[in-house]
C-alpha positions in Angstrom: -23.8 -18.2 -17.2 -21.1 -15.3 -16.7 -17.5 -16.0 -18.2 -14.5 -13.8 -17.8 -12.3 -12.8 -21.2 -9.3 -11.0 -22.3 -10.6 -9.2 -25.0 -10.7 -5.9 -26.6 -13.9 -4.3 -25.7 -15.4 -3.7 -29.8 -17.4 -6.1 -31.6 -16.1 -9.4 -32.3 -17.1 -12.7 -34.1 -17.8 -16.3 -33.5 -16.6 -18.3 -37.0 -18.5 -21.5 -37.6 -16.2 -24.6 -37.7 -18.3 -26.2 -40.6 -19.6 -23.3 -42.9 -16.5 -20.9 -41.7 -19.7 -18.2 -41.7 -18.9 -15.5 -39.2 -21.8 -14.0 -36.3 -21.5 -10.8 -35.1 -21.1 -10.5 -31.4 -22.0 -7.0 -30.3 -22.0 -5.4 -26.6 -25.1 -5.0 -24.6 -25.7 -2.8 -21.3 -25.5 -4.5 -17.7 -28.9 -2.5 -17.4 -30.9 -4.7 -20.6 -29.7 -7.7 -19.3 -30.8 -7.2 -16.0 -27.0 -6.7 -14.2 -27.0 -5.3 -10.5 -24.2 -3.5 -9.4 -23.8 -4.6 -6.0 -25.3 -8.2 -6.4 -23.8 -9.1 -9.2 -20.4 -7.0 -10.7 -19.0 -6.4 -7.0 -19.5 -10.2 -6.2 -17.6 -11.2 -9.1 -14.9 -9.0 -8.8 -14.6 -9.9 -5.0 -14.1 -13.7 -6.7 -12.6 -12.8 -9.4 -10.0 -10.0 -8.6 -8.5 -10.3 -12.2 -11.2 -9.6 -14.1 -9.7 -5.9 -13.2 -6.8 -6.9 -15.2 -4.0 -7.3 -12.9 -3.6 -9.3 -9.5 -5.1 -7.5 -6.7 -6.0 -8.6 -2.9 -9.3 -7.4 -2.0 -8.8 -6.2 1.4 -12.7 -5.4 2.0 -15.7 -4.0 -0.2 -18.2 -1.7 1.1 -16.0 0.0 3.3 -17.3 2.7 5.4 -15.5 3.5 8.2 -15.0 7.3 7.7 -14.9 9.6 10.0 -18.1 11.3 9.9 -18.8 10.0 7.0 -21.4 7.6 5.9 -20.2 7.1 2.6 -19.1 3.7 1.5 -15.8 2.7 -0.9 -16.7 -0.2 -3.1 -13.6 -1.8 -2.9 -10.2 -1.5 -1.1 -7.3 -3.6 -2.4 -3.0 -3.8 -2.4 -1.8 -4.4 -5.6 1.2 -6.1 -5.8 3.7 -3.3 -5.7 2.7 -2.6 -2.3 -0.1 0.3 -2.7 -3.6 0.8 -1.8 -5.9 0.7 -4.5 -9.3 2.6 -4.4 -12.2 1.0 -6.6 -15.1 2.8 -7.3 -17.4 0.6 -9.5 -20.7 1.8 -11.7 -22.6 0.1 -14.3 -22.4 3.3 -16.1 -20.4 6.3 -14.7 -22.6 9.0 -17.2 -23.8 11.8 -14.6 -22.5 9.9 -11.5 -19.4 12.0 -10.3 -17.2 9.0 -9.9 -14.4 10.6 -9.9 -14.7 13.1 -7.5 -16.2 10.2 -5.2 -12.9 8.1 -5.8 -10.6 10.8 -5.1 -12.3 11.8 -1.5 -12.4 7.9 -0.5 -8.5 8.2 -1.8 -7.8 11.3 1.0 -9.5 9.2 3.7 -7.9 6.4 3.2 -4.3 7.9 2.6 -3.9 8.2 6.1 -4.3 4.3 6.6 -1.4 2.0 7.9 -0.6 -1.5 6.9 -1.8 -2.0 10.8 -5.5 -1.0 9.5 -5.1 -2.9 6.4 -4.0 -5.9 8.2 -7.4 -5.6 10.8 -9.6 -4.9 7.5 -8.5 -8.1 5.8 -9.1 -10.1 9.1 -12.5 -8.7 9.4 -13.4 -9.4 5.8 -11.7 -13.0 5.6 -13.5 -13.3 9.2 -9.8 -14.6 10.2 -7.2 -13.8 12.8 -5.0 -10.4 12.3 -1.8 -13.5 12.0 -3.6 -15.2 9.6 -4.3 -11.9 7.6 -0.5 -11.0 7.8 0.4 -14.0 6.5 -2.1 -13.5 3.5 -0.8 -10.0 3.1 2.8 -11.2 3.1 2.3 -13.9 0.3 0.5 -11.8 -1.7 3.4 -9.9 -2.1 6.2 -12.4 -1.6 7.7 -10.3 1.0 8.7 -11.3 4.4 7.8 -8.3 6.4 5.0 -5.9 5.1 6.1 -2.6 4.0 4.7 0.7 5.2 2.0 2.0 3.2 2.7 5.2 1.0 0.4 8.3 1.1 -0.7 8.3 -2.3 -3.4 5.4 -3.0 -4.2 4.5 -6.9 -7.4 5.2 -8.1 -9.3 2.8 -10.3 -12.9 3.8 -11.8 -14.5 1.0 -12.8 -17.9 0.9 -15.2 -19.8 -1.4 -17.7 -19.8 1.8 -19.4 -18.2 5.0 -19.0 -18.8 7.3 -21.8 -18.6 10.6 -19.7 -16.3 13.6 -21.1 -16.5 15.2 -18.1 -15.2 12.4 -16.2 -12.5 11.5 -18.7 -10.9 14.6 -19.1 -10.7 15.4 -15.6 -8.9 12.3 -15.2 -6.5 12.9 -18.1 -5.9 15.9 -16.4 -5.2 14.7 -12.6 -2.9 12.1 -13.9 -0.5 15.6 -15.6 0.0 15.8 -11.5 1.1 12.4 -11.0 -2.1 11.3 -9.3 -2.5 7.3 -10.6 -5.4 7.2 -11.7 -7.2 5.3 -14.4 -10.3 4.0 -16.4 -11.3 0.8 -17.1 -15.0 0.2 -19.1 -16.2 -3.8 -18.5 -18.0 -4.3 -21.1 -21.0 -7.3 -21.5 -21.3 -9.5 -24.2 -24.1 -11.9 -24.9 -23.4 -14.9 -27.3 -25.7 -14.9 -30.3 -28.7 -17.9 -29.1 -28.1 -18.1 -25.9 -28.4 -16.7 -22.4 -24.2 -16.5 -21.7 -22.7 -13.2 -21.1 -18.9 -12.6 -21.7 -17.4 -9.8 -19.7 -14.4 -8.0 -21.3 -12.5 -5.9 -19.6 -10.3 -3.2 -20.9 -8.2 0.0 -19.9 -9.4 3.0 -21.9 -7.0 5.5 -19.6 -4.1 4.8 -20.2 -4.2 2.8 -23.1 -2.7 -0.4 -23.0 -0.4 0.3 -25.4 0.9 3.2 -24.4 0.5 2.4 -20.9 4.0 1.5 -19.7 5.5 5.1 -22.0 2.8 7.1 -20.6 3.3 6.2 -16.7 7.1 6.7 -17.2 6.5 10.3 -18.3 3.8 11.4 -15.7 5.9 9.8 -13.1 9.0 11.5 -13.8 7.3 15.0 -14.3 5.3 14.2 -11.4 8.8 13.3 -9.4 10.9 16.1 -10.7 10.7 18.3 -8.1 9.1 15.9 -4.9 12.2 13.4 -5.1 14.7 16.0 -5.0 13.2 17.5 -2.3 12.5 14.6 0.2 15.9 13.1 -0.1 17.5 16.4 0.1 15.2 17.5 3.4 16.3 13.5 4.7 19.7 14.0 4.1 19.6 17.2 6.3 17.4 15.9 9.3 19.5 12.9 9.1 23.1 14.7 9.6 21.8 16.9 12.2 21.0 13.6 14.3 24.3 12.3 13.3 26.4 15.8 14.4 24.1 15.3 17.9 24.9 11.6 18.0 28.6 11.4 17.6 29.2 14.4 19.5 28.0 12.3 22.7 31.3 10.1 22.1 29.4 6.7 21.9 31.5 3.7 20.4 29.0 4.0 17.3 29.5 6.6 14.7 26.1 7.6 12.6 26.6 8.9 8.9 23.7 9.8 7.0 21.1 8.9 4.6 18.4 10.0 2.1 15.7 7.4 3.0 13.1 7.8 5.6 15.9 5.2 8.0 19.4 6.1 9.3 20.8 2.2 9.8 24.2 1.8 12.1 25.6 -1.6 11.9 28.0 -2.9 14.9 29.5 -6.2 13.7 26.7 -8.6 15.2 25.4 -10.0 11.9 22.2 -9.3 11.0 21.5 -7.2 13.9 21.3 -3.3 13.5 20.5 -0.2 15.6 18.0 1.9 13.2 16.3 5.3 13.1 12.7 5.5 11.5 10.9 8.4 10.4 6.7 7.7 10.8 5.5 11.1 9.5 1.9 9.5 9.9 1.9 8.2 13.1 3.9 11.7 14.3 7.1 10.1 15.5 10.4 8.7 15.0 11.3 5.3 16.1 14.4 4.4 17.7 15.1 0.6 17.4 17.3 -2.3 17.4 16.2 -5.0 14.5 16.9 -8.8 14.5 16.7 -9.3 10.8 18.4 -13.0 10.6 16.8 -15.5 8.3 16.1 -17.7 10.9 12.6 -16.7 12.8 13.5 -18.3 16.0 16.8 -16.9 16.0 15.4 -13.4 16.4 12.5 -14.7 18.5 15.2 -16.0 21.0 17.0 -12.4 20.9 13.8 -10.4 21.4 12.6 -12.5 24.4 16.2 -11.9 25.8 16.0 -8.2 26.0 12.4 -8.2 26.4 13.5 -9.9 30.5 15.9 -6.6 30.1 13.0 -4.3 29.4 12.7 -2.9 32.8 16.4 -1.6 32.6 16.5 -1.0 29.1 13.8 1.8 29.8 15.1 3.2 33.1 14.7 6.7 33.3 12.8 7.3 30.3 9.7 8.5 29.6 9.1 5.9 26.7 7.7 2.6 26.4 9.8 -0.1 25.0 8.0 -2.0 22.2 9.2 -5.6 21.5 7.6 -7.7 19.1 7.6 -9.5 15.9 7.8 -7.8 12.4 6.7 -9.4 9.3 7.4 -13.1 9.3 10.9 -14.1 10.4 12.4 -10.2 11.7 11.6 -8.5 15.2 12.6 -5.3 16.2 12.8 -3.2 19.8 12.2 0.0 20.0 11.0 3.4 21.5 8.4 6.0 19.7 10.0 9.6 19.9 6.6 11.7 19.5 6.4 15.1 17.5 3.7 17.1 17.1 3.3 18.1 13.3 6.9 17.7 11.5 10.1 15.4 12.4 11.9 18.5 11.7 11.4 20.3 14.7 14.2 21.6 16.2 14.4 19.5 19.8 13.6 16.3 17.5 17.5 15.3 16.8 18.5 15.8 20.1 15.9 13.4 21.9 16.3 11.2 18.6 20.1 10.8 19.6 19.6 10.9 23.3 17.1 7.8 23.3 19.5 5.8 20.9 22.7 6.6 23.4 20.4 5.1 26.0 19.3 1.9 23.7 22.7 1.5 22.6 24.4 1.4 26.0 22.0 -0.7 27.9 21.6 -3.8 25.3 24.9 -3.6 23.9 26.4 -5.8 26.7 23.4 -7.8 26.3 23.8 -8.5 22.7 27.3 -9.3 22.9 26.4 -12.1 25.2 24.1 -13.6 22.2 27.3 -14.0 19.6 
């Protein structure tokens, strides 16, 4: 019988109620005791999620579908912040590379959408892709599911994982702001019987020093990249702007240092909005219904979605109308570019297509007040 505990992974003792004698409990290896890898420690943590000491949503385990690659991740999850979390899982890590296997399954997958992650999930859970949303979207107590970042967290994962080589490169990688970590799940078996106790514990970073430590690699690790981005953002964002107002529209755009450029228009709860999508190479130029009520927006969509065939007239574009997360929905046209939302014709078709939007569903939305 397996049981799950919160324990520090070093010997520890069982005190007799009656004779207040204490028994040594020492650790064993998952390879005395007879422990498979895949058969045994992956199906528990695919119940049992926790026992890799936080909450996690297992979005599939033995994932494979690289390209040209046959290799296969042990477990993909979202923790609850949001971010894709790599597992790569060994009864004992000595000699096996772990880590440079994690960090390639980490470059495949940071090119994954919360669109894939949502199809993995329904092919795991052998469920619908709403149903899988829905999971998504409790999981994380969010009513629309945010786009997935670039930078997926690492977590290696062993019964034992008394490896220098392994350890110090992993010291090292997080100096770059790379989250990665360690985490040794140690067996126990309880003196006379057959039970095994499994103890889980961090060993990089330390629990203790956990929350200090990841506040000082993140902001070394931010210096430079956060000034950067929102200073590159804030200059994409006011060339739009100068190409937008000077088309004398009844909106004026201003500027921002986020990945969006939002102009409101006095409907509440509705917005014209600019989107960067540096992964899928384009910006998106949209109108969003973001009232509490579901059917509201539902009822707003459908409206301009009988519109679409005007909306879109003359334009090279599809319109895309549907749903987003569970209450919003959003319209809005995909401005392609072919390696960097920087390039110089972007602002101009960026501002271009939103005149369009703007003039042909603003009478339309004004109808909905």
């Amino acid at each position: 019988m397996i049981e799950f505990a919160e324990l520090d992974a070093h010997n520890f003792y069982i005190v007799d109620p009656m004779s207040q004698e204490l028994q040594k409990v020492a650790p064993v290896s998952f390879s005395n005791i007879g422990i498979r890898e895949r058969q045994d420690l992956q199906s528990w943590i695919t119940s049992h999620p926790e026992l890799m000491g936080e909450a996690l949503l297992i979005i599939t385990s033995e994932f494979s579908r690289f390209d040209k690659s046959d290799r296969r991740l042990d477990f993909l999850a979202l923790d609850k912040n949001g971010k894709l979390v790599i597992t790569e899982l060994k009864l004992d890590a000595a000699g096996t590379h772990a880590d440079l296997q994690a960090i390639r399954y980490a470059a495949f997958c940071s090119t994954m959408t919360m669109e894939n992650v949502v199809k993995e999930l329904a092919r795991f859970d052998k469920t619908g892709e709403e149903e899988s949303t829905e999971k998504i979207a409790q999981f994380l107590d969010v009513d629309e599911l945010p786009e997935l970042g670039n930078q997926p967290r690492i977590i290696l994962a062993a019964g034992s994982l008394d490896d220098q080589e392994i350890t110090s490169s992993v010291l090292w990688l997080r100096t770059f702001g790379l989250d990665i970590s360690c985490m040794e799940i140690t067996p126990y078996r309880m003196p006379g019987s057959d039970q095994i106790i499994l103890v889980p514990k961090y060993i990089i970073p330390l629990p203790e020093a956990k929350e200090y430590q990841v506040r000082v690699e993140q902001k070394e690790a931010s210096k430079a990249s956060s000034s950067k981005s929102q200073t590159e953002y804030s200059s994409f964002w006011k060339t739009v702007a100068d190409e937008f107002n000077q088309m004398g529209t009844e909106l004026t755009a201003g500027t921002s240092k986020r990945i969006y450029l939002v102009m409101r228009f006095g409907i509440p709860n509705v917005h014209y909005e600019w989107v960067i999508r540096s992964k899928e190479k384009r910006i998106d130029v949209a109108i969003h219904f973001e009232d509490q009520d579901r059917e509201i927006n539902l009822m707003r969509l459908k409206i301009l979605t009988q519109h679409e065939a005007e909306i879109k007239k003359g334009l090279d574009l599809e319109l895309h109308c549907e749903p987003w997360g569970n209450k919003w929905a959003h319209a809005k046209f995909h401005v392609p570019f072919q390696s960097d939302y920087r390039e110089p014709e972007i602002p101009r078709v960026a501002a271009e297509t939103m005149k369009l939007l703007i003039k042909r569903t603003m009478p339309i939305l004004r109808t909905l007040r």
